[in-house]
N, C-alpha and C positions, 0 to 999 in steps of 0.2 A: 504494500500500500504506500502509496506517495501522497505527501502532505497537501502536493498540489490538484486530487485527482477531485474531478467536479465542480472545480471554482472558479471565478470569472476573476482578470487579474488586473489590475495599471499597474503600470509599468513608469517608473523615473528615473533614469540612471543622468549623470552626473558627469559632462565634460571631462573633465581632471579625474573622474572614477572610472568607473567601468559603465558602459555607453547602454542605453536603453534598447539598443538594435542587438547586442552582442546577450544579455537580459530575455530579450524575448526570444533568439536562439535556444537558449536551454527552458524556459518556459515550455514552447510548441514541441518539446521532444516529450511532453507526456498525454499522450493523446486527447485526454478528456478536458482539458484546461483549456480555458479559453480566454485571449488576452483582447484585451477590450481599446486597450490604448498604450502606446509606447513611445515616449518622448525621451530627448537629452536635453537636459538643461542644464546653463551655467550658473551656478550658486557662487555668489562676489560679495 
């Protein structure tokens, strides 16, 4: 069982972090999760 199975997700990953595209990669590798929104933003 995966923590993520059934849930609908946002998604914020963080310029200087780790990017909301690379985020929602390992997101969609559990079939049943559904991501709703995936942005990078710069937090300054």
């Amino acid at each position: 069982m995966n923590i993520l199975e059934n849930k609908k997700v946002i998604i914020i990953g963080d310029r200087d972090g780790i990017p909301g595209e690379a985020i929602k990669a390992c997101v969609e590798t559990v079939p049943s999760a559904e991501v709703l929104y995936a942005s990078t933003e710069c937090f300054v």
